[in-house]
LODREN-7485 format. One record per residue (C-alpha): residue in one letter; residue number from 1; x, y, z. Coordinates in Angstrom, 3 decimals. Layout:
<sites>
[site 'a'; NUM; [X; Y; Z]]
...
</sites>
This chain:
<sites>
[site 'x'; 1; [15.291; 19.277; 7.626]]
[site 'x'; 2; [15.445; 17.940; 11.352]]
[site 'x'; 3; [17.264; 14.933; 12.718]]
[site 'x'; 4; [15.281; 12.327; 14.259]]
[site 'x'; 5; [15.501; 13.647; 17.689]]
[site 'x'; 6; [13.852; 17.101; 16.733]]
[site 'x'; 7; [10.081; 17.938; 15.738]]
[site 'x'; 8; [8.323; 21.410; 14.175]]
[site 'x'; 9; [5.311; 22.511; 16.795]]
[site 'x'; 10; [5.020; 24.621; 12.886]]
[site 'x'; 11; [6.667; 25.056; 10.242]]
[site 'x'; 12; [8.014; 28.184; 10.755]]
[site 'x'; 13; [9.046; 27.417; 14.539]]
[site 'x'; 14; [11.914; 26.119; 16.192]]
[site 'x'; 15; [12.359; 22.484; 16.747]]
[site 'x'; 16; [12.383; 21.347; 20.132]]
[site 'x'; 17; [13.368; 17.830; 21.426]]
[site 'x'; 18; [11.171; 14.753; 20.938]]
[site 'x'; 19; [12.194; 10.659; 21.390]]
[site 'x'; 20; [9.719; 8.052; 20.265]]
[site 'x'; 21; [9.915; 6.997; 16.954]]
[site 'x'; 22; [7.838; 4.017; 15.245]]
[site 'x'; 23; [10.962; 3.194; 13.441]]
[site 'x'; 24; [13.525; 2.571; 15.907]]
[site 'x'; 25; [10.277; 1.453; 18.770]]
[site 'x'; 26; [9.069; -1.927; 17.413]]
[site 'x'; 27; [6.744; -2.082; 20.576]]
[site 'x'; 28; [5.974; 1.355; 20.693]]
[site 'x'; 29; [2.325; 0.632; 20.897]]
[site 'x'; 30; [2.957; -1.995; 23.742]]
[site 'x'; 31; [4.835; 0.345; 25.856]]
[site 'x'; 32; [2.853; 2.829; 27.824]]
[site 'x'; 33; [5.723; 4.554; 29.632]]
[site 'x'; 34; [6.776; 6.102; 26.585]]
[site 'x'; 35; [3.209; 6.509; 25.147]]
[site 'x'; 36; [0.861; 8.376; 27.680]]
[site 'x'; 37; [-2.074; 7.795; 24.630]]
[site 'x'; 38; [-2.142; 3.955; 25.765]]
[site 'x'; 39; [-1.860; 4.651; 29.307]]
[site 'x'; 40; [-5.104; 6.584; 29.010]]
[site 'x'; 41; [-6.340; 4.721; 26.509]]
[site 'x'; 42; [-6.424; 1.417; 28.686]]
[site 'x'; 43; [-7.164; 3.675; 31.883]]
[site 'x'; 44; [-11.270; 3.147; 32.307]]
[site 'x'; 45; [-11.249; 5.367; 34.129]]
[site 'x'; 46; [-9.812; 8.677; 31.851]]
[site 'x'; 47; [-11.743; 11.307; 29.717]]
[site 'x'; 48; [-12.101; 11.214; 25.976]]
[site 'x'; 49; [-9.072; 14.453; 25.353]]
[site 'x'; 50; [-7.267; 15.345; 22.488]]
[site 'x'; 51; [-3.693; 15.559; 22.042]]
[site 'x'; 52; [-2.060; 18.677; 20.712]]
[site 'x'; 53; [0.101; 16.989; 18.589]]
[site 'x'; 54; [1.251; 13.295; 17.348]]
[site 'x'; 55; [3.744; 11.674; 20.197]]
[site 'x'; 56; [5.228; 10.392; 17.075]]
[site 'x'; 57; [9.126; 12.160; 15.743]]
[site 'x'; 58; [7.649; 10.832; 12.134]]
[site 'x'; 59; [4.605; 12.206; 12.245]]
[site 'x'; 60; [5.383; 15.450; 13.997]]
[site 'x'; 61; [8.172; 16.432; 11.819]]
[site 'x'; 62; [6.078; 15.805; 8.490]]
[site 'x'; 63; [2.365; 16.832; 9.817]]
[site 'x'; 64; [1.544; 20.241; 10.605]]
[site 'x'; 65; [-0.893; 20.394; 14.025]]
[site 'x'; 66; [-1.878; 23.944; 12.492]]
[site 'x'; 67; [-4.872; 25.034; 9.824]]
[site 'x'; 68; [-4.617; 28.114; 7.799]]
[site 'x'; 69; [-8.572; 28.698; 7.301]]
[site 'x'; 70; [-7.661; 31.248; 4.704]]
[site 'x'; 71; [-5.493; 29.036; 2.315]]
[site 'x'; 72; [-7.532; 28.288; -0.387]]
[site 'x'; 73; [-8.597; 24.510; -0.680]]
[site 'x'; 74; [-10.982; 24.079; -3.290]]
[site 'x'; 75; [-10.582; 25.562; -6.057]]
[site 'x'; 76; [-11.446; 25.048; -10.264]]
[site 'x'; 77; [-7.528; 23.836; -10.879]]
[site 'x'; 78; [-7.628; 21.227; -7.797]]
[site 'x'; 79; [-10.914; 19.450; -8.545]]
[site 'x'; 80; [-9.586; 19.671; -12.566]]
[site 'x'; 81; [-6.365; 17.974; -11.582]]
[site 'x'; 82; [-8.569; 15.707; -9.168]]
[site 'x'; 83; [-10.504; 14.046; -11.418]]
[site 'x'; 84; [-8.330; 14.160; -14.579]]
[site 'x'; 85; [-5.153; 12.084; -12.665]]
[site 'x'; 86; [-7.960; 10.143; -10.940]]
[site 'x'; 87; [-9.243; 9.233; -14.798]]
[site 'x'; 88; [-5.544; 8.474; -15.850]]
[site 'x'; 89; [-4.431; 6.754; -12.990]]
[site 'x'; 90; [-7.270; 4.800; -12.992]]
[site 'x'; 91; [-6.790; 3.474; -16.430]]
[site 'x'; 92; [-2.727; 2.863; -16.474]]
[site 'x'; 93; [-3.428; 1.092; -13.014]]
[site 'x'; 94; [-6.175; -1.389; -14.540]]
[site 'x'; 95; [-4.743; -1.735; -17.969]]
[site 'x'; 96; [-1.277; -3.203; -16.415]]
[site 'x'; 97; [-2.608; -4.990; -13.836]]
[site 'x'; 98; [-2.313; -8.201; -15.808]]
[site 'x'; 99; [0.908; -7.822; -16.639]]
[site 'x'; 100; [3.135; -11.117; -14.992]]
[site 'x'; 101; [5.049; -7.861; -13.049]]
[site 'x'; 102; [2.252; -5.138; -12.977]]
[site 'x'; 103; [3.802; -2.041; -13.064]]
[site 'x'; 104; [3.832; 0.135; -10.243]]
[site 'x'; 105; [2.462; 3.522; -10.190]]
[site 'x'; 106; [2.557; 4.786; -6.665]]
[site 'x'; 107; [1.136; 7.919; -4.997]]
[site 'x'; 108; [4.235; 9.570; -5.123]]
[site 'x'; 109; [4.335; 9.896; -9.017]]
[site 'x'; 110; [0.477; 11.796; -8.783]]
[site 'x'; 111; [1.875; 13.851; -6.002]]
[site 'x'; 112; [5.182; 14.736; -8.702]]
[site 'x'; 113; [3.259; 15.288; -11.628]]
[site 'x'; 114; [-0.178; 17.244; -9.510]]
[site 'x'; 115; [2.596; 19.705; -8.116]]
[site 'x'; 116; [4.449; 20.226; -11.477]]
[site 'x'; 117; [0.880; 21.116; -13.303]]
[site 'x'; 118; [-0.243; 22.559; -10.647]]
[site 'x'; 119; [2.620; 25.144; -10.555]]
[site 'x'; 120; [2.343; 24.832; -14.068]]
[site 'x'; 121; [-1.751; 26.231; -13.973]]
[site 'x'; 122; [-0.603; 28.786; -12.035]]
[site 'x'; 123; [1.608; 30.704; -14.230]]
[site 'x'; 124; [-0.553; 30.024; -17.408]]
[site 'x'; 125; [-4.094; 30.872; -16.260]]
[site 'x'; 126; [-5.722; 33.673; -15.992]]
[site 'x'; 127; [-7.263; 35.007; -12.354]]
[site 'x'; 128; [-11.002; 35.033; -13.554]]
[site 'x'; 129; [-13.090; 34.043; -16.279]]
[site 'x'; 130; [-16.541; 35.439; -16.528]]
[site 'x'; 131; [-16.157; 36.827; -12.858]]
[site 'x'; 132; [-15.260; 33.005; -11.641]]
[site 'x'; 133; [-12.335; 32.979; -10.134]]
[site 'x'; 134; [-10.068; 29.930; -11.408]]
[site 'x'; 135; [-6.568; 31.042; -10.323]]
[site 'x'; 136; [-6.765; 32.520; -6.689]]
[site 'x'; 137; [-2.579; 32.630; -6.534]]
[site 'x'; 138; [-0.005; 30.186; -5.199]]
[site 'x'; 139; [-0.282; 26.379; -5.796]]
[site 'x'; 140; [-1.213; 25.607; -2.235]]
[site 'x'; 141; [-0.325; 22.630; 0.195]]
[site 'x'; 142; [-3.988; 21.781; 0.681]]
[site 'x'; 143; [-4.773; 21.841; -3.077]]
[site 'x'; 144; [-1.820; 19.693; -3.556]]
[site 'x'; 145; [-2.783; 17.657; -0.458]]
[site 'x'; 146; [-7.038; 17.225; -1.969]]
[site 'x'; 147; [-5.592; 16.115; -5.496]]
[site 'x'; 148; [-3.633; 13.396; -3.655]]
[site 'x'; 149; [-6.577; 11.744; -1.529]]
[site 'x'; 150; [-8.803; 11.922; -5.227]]
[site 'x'; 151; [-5.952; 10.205; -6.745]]
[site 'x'; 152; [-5.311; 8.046; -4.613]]
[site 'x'; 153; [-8.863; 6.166; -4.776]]
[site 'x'; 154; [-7.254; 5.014; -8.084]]
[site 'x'; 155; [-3.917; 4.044; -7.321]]
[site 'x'; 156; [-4.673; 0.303; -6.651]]
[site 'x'; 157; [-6.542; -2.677; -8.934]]
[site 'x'; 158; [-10.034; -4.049; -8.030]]
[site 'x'; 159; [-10.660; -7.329; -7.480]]
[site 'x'; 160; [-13.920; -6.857; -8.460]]
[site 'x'; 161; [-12.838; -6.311; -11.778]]
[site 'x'; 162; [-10.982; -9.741; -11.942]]
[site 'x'; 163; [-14.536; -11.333; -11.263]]
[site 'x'; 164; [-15.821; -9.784; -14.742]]
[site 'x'; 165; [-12.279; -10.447; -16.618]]
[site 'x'; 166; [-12.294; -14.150; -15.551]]
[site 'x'; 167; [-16.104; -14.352; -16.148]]
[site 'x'; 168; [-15.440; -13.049; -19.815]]
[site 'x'; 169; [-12.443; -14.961; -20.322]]
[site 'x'; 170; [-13.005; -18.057; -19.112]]
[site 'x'; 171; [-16.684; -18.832; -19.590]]
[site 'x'; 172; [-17.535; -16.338; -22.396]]
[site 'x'; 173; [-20.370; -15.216; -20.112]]
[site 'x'; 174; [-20.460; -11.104; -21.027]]
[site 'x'; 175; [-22.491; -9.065; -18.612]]
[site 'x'; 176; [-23.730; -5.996; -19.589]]
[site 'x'; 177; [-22.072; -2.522; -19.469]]
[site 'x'; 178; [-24.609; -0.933; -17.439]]
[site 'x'; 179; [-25.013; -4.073; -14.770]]
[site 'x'; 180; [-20.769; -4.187; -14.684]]
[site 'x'; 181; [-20.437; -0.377; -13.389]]
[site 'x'; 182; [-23.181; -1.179; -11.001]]
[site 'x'; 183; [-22.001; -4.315; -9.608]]
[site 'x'; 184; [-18.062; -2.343; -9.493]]
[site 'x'; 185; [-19.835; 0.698; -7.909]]
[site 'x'; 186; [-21.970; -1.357; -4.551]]
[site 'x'; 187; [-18.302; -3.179; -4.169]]
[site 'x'; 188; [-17.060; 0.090; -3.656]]
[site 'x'; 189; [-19.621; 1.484; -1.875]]
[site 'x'; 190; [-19.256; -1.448; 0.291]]
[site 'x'; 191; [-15.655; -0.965; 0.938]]
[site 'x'; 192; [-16.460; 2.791; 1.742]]
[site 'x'; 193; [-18.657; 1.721; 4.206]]
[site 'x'; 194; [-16.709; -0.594; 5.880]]
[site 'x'; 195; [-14.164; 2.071; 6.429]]
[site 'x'; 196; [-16.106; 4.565; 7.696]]
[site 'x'; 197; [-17.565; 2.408; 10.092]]
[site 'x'; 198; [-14.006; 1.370; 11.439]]
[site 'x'; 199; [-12.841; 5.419; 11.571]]
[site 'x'; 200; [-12.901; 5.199; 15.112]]
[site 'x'; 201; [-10.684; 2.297; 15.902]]
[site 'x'; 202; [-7.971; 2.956; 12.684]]
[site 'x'; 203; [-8.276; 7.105; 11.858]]
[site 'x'; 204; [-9.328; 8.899; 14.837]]
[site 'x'; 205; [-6.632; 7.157; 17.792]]
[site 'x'; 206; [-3.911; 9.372; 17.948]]
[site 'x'; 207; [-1.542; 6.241; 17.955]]
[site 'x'; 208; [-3.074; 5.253; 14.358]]
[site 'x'; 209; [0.332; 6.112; 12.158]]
[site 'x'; 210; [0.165; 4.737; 8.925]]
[site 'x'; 211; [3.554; 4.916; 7.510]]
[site 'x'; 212; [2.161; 4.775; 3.674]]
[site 'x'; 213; [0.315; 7.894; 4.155]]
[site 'x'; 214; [2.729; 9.297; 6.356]]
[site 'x'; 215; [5.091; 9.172; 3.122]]
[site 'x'; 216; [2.516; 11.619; 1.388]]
[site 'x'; 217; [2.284; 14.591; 3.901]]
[site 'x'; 218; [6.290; 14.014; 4.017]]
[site 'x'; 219; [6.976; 14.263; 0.074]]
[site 'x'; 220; [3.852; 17.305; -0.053]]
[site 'x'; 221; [5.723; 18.905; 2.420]]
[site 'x'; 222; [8.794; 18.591; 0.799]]
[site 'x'; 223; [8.049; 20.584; -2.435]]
[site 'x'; 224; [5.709; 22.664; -1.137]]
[site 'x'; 225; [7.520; 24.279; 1.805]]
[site 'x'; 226; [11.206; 24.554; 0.176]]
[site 'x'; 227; [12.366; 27.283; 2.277]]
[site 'x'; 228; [13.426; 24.863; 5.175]]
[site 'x'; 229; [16.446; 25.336; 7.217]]
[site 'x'; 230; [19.549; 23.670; 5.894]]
[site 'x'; 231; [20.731; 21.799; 9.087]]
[site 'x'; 232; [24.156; 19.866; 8.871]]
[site 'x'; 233; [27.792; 20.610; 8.712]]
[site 'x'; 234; [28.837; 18.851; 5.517]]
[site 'x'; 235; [27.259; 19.585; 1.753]]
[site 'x'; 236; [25.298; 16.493; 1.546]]
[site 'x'; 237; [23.752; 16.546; 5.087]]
[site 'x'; 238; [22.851; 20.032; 4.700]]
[site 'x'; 239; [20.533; 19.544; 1.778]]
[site 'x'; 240; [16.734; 20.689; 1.769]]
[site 'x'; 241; [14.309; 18.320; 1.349]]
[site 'x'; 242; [13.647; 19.060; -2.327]]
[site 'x'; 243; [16.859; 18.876; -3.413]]
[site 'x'; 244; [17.393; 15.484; -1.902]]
[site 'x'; 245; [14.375; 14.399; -3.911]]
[site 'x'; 246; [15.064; 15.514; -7.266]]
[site 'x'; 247; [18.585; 14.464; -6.718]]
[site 'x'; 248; [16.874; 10.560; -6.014]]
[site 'x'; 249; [14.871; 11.411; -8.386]]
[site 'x'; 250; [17.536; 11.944; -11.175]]
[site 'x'; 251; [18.979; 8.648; -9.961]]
[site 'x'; 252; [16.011; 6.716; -10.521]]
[site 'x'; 253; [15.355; 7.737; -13.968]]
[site 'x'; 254; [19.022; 6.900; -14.707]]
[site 'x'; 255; [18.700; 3.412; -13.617]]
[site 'x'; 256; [15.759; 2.664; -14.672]]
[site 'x'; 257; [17.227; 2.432; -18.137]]
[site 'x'; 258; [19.609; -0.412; -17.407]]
[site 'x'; 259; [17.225; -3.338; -16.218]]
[site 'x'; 260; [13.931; -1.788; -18.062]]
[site 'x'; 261; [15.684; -1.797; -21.592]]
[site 'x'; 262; [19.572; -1.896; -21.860]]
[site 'x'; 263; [19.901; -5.036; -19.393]]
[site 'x'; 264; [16.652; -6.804; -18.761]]
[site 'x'; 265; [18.306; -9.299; -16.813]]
[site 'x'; 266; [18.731; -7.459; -14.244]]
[site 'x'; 267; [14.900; -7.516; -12.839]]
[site 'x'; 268; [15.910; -10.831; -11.996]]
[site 'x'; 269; [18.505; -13.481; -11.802]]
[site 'x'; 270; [19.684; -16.524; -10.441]]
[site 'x'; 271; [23.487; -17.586; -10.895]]
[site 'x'; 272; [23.305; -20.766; -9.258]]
[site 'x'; 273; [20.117; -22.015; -11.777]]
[site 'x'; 274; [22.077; -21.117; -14.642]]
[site 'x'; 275; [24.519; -23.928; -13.358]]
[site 'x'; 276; [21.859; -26.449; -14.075]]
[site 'x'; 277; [19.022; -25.188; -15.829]]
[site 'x'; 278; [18.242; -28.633; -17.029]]
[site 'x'; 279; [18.181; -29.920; -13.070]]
[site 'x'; 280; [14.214; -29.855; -12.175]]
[site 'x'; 281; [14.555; -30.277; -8.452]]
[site 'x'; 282; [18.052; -27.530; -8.686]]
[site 'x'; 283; [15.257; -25.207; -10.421]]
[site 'x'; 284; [12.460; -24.971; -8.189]]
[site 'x'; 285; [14.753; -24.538; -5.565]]
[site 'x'; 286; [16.755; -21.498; -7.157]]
[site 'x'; 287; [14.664; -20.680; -10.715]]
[site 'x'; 288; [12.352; -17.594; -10.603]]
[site 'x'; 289; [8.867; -19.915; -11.100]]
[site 'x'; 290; [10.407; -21.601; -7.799]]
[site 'x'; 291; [11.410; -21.080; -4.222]]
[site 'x'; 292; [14.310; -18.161; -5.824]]
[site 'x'; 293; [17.027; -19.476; -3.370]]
[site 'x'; 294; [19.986; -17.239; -4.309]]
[site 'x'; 295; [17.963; -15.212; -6.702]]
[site 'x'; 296; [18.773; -11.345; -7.024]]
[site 'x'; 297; [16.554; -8.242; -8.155]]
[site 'x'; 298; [18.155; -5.025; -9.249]]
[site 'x'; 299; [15.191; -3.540; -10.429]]
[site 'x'; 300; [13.119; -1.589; -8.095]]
[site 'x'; 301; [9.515; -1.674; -10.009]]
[site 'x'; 302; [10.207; -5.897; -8.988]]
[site 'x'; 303; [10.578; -4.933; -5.378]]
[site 'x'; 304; [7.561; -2.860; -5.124]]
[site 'x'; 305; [5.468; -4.938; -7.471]]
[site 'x'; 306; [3.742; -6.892; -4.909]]
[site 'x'; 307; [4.682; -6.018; -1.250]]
[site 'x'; 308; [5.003; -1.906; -1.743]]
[site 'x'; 309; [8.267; 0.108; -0.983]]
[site 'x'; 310; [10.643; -0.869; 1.615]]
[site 'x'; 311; [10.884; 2.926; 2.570]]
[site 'x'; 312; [7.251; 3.054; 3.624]]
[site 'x'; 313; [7.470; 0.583; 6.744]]
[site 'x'; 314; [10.127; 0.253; 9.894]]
[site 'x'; 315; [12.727; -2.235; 9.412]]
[site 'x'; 316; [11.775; -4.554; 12.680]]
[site 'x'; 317; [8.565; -4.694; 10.276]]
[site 'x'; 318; [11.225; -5.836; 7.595]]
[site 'x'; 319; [12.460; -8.498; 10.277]]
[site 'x'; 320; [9.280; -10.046; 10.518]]
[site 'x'; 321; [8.210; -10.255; 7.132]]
[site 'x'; 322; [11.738; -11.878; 6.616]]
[site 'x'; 323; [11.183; -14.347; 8.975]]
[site 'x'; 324; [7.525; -15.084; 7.955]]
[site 'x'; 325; [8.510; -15.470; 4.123]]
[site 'x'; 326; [11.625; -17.633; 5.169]]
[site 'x'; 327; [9.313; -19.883; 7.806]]
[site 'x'; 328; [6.592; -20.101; 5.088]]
[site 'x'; 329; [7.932; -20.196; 1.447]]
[site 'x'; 330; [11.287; -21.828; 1.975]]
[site 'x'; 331; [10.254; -24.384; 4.373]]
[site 'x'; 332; [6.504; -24.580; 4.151]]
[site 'x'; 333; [6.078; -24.934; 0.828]]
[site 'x'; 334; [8.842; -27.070; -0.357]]
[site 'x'; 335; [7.526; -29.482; 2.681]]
[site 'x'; 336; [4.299; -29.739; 1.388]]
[site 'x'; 337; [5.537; -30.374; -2.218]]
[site 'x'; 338; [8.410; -32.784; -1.615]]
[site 'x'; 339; [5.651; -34.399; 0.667]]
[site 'x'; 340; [3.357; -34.539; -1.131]]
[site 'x'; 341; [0.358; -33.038; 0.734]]
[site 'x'; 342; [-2.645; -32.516; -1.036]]
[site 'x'; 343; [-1.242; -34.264; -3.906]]
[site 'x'; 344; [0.594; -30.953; -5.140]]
[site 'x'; 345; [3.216; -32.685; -7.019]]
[site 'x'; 346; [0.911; -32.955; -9.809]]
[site 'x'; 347; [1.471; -29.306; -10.555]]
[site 'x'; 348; [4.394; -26.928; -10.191]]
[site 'x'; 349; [5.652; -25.716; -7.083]]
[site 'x'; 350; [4.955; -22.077; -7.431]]
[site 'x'; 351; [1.839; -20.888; -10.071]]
[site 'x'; 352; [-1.587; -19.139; -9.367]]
[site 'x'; 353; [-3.221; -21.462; -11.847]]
[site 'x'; 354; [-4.888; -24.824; -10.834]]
[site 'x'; 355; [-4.537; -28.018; -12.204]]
[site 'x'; 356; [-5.739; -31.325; -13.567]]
[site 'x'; 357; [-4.829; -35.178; -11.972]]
[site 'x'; 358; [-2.086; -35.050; -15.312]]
[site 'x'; 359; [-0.677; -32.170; -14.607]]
[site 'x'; 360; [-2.334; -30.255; -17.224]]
[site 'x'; 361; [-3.968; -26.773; -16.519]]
[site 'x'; 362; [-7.683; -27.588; -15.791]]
[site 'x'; 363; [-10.288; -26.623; -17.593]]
[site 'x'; 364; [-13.632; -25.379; -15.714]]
[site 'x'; 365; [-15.408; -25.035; -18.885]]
[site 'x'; 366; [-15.327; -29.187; -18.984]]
[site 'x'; 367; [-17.127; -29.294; -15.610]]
[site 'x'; 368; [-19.852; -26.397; -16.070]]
[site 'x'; 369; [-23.184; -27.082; -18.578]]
[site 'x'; 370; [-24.561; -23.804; -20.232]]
[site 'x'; 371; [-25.567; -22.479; -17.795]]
[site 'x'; 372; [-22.413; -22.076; -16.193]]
[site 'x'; 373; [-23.634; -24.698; -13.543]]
[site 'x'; 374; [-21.275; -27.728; -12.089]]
[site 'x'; 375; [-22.196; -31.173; -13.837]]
[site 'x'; 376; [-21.529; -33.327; -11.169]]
[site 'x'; 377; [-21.281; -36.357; -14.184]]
[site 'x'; 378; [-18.243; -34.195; -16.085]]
[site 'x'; 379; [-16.707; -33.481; -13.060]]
[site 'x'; 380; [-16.273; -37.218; -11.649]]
[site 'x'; 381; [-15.253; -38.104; -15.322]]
[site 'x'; 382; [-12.850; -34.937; -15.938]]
[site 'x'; 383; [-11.770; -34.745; -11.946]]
[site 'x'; 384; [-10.825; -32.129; -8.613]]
[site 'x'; 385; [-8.654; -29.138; -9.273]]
[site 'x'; 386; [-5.258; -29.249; -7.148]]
[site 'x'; 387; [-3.739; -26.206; -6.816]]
[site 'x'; 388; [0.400; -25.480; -6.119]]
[site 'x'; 389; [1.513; -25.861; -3.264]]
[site 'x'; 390; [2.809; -22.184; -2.875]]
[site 'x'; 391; [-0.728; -21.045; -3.676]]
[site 'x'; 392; [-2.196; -23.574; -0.822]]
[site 'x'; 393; [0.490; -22.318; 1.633]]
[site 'x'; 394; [-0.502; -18.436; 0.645]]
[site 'x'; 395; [-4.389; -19.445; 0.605]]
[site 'x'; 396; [-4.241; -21.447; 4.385]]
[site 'x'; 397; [-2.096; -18.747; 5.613]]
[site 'x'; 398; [-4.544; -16.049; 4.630]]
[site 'x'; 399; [-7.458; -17.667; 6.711]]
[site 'x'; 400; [-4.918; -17.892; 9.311]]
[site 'x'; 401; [-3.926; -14.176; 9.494]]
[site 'x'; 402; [-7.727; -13.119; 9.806]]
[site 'x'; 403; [-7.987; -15.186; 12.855]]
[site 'x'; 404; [-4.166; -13.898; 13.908]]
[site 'x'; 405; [-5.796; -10.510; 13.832]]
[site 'x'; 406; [-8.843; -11.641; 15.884]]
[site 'x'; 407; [-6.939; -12.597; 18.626]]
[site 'x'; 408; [-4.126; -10.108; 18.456]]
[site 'x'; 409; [-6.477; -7.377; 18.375]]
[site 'x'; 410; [-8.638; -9.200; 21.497]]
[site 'x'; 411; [-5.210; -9.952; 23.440]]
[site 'x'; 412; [-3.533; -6.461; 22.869]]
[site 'x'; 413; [-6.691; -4.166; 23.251]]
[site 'x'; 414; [-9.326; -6.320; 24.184]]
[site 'x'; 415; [-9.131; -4.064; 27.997]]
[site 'x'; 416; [-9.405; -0.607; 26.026]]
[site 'x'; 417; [-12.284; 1.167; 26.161]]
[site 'x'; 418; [-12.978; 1.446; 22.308]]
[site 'x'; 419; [-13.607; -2.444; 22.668]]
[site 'x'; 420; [-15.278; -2.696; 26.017]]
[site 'x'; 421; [-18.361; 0.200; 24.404]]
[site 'x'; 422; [-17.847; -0.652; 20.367]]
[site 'x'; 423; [-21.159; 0.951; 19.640]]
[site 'x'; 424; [-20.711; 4.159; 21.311]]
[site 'x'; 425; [-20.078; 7.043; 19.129]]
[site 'x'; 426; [-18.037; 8.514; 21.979]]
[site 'x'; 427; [-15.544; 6.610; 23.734]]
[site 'x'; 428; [-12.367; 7.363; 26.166]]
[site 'x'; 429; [-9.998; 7.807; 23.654]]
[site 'x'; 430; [-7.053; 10.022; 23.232]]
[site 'x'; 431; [-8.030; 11.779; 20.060]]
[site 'x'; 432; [-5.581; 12.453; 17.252]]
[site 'x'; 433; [-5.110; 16.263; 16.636]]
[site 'x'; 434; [-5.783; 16.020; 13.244]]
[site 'x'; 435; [-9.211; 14.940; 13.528]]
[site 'x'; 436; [-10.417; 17.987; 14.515]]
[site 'x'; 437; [-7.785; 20.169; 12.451]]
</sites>
């Protein structure tokens, strides 16, 4: 292991000084004298280059700027323990996703359990079958590293799947097997799209870090290159990166006993509600269906439930989603309940279902004819939805962040050169390294 000040040109080089960081720089893509890729990158004038490696400690120290063309890549056990943990995480991910908490399966569990089978594969099989060679040696880093990305397609819900639930559900309307994977397949095909077409402006820019991936090359590297230096004076500092994972690892499995089954209380709790659970107003301020003022978690599947591990992004990032959820769900939202805006006190303060003029949830069905169309009649008779006013906040404030990125993105980069030609397929960019590796 390095210190934060130190980076690996390789992995089996020295280390050699380095100083920017994306966790201790919260303007590091603002300030140009300590990243030359934005002084080029807004220079008009500059030639499309590639760096030789990321001016990033994080993503030096974790990301190898070298290729071994040799190591084998794909091979019968990777694309086997591709698709099969695609398969299974596909199907835990989609079968708890309605749970109140859905339960959290991240990338770093496929990345656990592909290197433990892989290694596994590796003693057990056999070098060839019928002259096809299905065990070429060593678990490698770039088999471990191509059972990741297939896995990872599957390590999130669709939303397009919530269409056909609710459609099922709600207005008994069933639509066929065939016509659901098709409709599920063009919205991902769609996404894909969309993706590629933005590689140039979020993969190929050198500055592009993405701490949630950067967590993946950094846990890869940890089991698969365990031979690492042991730098530090005492015994805890001086631990290799394995070790220091299986030892968290240990931990977590541990603990996970205590608010998943011994003491479920502890996923969450609020002392001061249990002073006056009666107390509606003292329970929407403190309860868990309310604002949670004073309310703990000691369960770490409730952290990462919703906004992903804490490890993942820098802590100014922390600062500002602080302030952001203090500035919109304890004072926005309790403002426009107590005030009554939009008539929201006709529901609770915090739910994601809507609800009638009496406060009772409302029922679409008594609004739609049989064909699933809106009978303008039933719906003056039955009346309008209102919805919480913590889902209003959450709803106005997502329109509001997609014009917040318009006009950050036009503000901060609107004089860069990937703006000024969008439609060029070659622009002056620095070029990340591993674009080309």
């Amino acid at each position: 292991m390095t210190d934060n000040l130190t980076i690996y040109d390789d992995i089996d080089q020295k280390v050699r000084p380095r100083s920017d960081s994306i966790y201790s720089n919260p303007g590091f893509l603002n300030e140009e004298r300590n990243n030359p890729e934005l002084t080029l990158l807004n220079d008009t004038s500059s030639s499309s280059a590639t760096i030789e490696e990321s001016p990033f400690v994080e993503v030096a120290v974790n990301v190898s700027n070298t290729d071994d063309p040799t190591m084998p890549c794909v091979t019968v056990r990777s694309v086997f323990l591709g698709i099969l943990l695609t398969c299974l995480m596909s199907f835990t991910i989609q079968f708890f996703a309605y749970r109140t908490s859905p339960i959290d399966v991240n990338i770093g569990i496929v990345i656990l359990v592909s290197y433990l089978i892989g290694e596994l594969l590796t003693r057990i099989l056999p070098k060839s079958i019928f002259n096809i060679t299905i065990n070429p040696g060593p678990f490698t880093v770039k088999e471990h590293a191509l059972i990741t990305i297939m896995a990872t397609s599957s390590v999130r819900t669709y939303e397009a799947m919530e269409a056909l639930t609710v459609q099922r559900i709600y207005y008994n309307y069933y639509l066929s097997h065939f016509n659901s994977i098709l409709f599920l397949l063009i919205m991902q095909f769609l996404s894909i799209s969309i993706s590629g077409i933005l590689n140039r402006y979020l993969i190929w820019p050198a500055y592009m870090i993405w701490p949630k991936t950067l967590m993946s090359c950094s846990l890869i590297r940890a089991l698969t290159h365990t031979d690492e230096s042991n730098i530090g004076k005492s015994r805890w500092t001086s631990v290799s990166r394995a070790t220091f994972f299986w030892l968290i690892f240990l931990f977590s499995f541990i603990y996970y006993w205590l608010p998943g089954y011994i003491f479920p209380i502890l996923s969450f709790f609020s002392l001061i509600c249990m002073i006056g659970p009666k107390n509606l107003i003292f329970s929407q301020i403190t309860g868990a269906n309310g604002l949670a003022l004073g309310a703990f978690e000691l369960d770490w599947n409730a952290w990462v439930a919703y906004l992903d591990s804490p490890i993942l992004t820098p802590f100014w990032a922390h600062i500002h989603i602080l302030i952001g959820f203090i500035l919109v769900a304890w004072i926005g939202t309790p403002l426009v309940y107590y005030l009554n805006i939009w008539d929201t006190e006709v529901a609770p303060i915090f739910s994601n279902r809507a609800f009638d003029k009496d406060g009772y949830y409302f029922d679409a069905t008594q609004i739609l004819d049989d064909r699933l169309r809106l009978n303008k009649t039933a719906h003056h008779i039955y009346g309008d939805a209102y919805l919480t006013a913590g889902n209003a906040v959450a709803i106005c404030f997502t329109f509001a962040g997609i014009a917040a990125l318009i006009v950050h993105t036009v503000l901060y980069y609107g004089r860069s050169n990937c703006m000024k030609k969008p439609f060029l397929i070659r622009f002056d960019i620095i070029m990340s390294i591993f674009t080309y590796v």
